[in-house]
N, CA, C and O of each residue as an XYZ file, in Angstrom:
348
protein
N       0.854     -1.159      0.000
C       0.000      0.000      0.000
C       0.905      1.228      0.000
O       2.021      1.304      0.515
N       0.098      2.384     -0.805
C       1.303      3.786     -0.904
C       0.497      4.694     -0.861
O      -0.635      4.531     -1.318
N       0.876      5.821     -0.323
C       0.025      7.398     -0.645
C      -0.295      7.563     -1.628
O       0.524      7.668     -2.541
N      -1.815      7.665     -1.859
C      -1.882      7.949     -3.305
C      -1.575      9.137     -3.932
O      -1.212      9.925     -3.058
N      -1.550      9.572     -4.860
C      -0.723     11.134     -5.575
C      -1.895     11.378     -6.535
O      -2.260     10.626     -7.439
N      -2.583     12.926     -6.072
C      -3.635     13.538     -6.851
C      -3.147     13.998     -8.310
O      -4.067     14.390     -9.028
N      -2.206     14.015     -8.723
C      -1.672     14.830    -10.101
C      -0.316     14.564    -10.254
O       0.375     14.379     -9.252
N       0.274     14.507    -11.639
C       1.603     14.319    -11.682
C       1.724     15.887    -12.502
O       1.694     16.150    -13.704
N       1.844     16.606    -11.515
C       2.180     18.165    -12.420
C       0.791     19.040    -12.742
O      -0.138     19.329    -11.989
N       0.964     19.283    -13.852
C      -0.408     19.942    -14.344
C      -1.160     18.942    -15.102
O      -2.262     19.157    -15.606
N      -0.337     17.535    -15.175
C      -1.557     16.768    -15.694
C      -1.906     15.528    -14.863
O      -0.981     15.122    -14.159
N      -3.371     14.661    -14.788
C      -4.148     14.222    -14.142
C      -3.117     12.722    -13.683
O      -2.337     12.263    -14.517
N      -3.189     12.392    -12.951
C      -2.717     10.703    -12.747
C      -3.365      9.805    -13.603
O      -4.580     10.002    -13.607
N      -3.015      8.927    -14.301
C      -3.175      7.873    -15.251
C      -3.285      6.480    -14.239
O      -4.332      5.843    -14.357
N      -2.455      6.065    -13.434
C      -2.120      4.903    -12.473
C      -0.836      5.215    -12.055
O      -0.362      6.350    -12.014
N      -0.221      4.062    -11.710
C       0.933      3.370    -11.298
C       1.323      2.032    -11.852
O       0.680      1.101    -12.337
N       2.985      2.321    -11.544
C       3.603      1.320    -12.024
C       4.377      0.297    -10.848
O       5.207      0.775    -10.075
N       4.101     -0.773    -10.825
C       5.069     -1.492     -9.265
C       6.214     -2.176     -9.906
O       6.172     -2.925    -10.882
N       7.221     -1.818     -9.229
C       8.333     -2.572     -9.817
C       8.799     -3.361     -8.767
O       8.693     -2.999     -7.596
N       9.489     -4.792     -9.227
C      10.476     -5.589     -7.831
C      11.615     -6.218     -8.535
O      11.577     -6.610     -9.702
N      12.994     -6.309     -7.455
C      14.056     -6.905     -7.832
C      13.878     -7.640     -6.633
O      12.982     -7.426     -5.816
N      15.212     -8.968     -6.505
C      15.364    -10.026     -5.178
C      16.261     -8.789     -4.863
O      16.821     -7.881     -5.477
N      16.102     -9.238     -3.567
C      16.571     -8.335     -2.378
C      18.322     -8.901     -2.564
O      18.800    -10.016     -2.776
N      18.978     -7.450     -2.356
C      20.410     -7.239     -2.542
C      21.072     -7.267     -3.910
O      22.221     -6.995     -4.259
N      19.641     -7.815     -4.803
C      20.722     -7.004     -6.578
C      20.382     -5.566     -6.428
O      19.505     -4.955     -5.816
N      21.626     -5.151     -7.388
C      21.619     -4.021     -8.212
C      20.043     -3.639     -8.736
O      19.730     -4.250     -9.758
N      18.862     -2.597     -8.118
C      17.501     -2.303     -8.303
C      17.680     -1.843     -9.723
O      16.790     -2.213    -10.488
N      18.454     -1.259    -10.132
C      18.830     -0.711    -11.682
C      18.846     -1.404    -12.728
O      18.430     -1.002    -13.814
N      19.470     -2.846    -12.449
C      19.396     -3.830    -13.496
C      19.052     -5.147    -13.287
O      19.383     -6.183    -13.864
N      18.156     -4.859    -12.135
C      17.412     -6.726    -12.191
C      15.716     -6.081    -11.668
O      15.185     -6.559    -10.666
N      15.060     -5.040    -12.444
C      14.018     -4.787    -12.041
C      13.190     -5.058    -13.370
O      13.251     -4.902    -14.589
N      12.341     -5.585    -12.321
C      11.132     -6.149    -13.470
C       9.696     -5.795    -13.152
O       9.288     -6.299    -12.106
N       8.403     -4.662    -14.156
C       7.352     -4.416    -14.015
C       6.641     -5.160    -13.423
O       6.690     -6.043    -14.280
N       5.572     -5.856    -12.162
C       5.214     -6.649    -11.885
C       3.633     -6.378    -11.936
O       2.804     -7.185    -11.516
N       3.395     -5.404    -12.382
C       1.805     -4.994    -12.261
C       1.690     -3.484    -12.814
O       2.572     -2.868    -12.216
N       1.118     -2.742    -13.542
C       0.406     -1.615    -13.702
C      -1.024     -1.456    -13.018
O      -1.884     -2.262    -13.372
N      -1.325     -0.588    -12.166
C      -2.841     -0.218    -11.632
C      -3.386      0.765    -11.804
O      -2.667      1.759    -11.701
N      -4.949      1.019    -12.160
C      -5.221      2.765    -12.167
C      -5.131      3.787    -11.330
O      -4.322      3.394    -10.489
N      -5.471      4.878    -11.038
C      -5.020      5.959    -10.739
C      -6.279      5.706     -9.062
O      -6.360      6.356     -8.019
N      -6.924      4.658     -9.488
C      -7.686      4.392     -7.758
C      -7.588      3.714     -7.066
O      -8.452      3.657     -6.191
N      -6.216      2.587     -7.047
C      -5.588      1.522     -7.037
C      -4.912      1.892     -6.245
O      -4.092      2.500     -6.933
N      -4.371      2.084     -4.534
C      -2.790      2.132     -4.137
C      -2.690      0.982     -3.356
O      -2.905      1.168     -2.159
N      -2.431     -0.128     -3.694
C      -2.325     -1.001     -3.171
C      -2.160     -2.367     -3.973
O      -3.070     -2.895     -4.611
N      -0.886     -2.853     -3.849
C      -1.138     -3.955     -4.997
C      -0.319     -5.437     -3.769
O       0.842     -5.252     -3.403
N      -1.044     -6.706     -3.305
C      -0.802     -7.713     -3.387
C      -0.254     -8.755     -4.295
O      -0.969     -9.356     -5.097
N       1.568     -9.051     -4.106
C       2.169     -9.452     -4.666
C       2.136    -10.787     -4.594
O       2.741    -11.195     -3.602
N       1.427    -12.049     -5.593
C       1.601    -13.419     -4.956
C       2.522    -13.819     -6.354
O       3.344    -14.712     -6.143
N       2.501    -13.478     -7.227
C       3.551    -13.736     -8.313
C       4.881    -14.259     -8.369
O       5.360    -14.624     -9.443
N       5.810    -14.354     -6.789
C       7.242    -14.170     -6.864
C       7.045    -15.640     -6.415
O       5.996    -16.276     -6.522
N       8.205    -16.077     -5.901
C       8.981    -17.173     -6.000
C       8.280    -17.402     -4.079
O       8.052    -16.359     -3.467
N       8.095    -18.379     -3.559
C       7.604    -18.344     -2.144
C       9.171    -18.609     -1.600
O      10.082    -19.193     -2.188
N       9.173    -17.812      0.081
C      10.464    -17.879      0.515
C      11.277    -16.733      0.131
O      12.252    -16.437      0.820
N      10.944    -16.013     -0.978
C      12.194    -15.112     -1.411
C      11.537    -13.790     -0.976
O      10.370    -13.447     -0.786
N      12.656    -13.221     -0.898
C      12.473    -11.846     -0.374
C      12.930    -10.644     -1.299
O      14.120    -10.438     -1.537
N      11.518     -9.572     -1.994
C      11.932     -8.916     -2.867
C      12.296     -7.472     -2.046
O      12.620     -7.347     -0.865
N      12.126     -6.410     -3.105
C      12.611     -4.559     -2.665
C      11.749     -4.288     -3.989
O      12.198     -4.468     -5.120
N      10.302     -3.778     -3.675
C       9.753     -3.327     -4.241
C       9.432     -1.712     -4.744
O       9.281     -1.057     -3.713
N       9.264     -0.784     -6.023
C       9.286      0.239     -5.507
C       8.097      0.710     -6.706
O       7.861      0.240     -7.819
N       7.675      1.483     -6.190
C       6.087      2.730     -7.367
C       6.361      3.997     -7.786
O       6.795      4.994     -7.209
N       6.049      3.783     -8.815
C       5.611      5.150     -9.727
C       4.330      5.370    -10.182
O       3.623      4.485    -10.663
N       3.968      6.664    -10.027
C       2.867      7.460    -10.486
C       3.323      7.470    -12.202
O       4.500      7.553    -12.553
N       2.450      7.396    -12.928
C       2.083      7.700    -14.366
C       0.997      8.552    -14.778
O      -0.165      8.284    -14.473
N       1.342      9.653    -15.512
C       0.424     10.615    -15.797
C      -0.464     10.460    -16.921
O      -0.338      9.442    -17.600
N      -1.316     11.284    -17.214
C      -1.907     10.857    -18.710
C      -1.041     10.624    -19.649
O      -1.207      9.740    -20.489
N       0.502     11.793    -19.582
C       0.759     11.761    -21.115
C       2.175     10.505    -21.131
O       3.328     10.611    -21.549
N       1.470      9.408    -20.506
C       2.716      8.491    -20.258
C       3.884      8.929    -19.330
O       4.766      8.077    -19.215
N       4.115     10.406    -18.460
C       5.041     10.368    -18.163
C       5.151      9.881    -16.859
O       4.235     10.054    -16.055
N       6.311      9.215    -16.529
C       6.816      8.891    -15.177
C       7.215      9.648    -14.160
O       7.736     10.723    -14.455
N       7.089      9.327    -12.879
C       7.596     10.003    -11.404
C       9.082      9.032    -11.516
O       9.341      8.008    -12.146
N       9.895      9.908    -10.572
C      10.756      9.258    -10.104
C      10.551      8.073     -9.108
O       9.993      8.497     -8.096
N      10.869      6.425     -9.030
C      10.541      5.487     -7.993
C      10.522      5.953     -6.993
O      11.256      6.883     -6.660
N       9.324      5.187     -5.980
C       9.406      4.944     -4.189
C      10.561      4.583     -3.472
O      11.307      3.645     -3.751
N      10.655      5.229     -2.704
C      11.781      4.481     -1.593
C      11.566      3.083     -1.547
O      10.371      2.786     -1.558
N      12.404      2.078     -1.497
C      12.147      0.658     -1.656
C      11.433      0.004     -0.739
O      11.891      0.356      0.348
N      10.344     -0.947     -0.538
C       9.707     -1.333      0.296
C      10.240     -2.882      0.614
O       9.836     -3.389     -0.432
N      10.537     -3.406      0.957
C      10.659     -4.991      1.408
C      10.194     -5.818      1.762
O      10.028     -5.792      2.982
N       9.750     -6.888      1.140
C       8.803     -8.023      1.640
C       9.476     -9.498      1.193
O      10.081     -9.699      0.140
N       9.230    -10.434      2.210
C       9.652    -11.904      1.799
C       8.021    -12.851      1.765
O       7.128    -12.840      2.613
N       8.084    -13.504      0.639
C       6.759    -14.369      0.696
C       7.032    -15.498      1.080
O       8.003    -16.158      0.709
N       6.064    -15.876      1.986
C       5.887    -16.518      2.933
C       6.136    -18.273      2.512
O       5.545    -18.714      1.526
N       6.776    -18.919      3.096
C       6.915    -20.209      2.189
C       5.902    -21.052      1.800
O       4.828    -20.783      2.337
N       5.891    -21.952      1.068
C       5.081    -23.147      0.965
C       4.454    -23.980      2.276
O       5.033    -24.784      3.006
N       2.760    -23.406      2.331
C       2.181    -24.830      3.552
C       2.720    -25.990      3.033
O       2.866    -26.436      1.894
N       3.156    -26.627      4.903
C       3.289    -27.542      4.669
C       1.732    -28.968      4.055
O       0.617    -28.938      4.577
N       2.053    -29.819      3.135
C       0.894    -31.051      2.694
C       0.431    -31.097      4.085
O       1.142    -30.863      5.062
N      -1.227    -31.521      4.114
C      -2.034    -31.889      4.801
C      -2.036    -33.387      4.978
O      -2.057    -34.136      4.002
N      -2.012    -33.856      6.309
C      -2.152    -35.339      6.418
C      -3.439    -35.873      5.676
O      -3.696    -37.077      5.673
């Protein structure tokens, strides 16, 4: 979940973009889009990644005319491992 952002400038918010790398690469070159949401969206549940691993997630605002914000401060989360089989 993130603050949502009323405007990127003088023009309207479009959505957001969530990005995640594994925790301790280089965020610059092992980041990968994991979701786009609209502009009423701040909140995105990540079940997509690998269970056990621990990413550094970060958001951008997108405006109408495609343009980008600079990324979020990185957020950190590890997903939770595999239940164990049921007897």
């Amino acid at each position: 979940m993130w603050s949502p952002v009323l405007s990127c400038g003088k023009r309207q918010l479009s959505g957001y973009h969530v990005y995640r790398a594994q925790q301790r690469e280089v965020f610059a070159n092992a980041i990968t889009e994991v979701t786009s949401t609209g502009a009423a969206t701040a909140a995105f549940e990540d079940d997509t990644g690998a269970n056990g691993t621990t990413y550094d997630d970060r958001v951008t605002a997108v405006g109408e005319a495609g343009n980008e914000s600079a990324a979020s401060n990185q957020a950190e989360g590890t997903l939770p491992p595999p239940s164990p089989p049921r007897p």
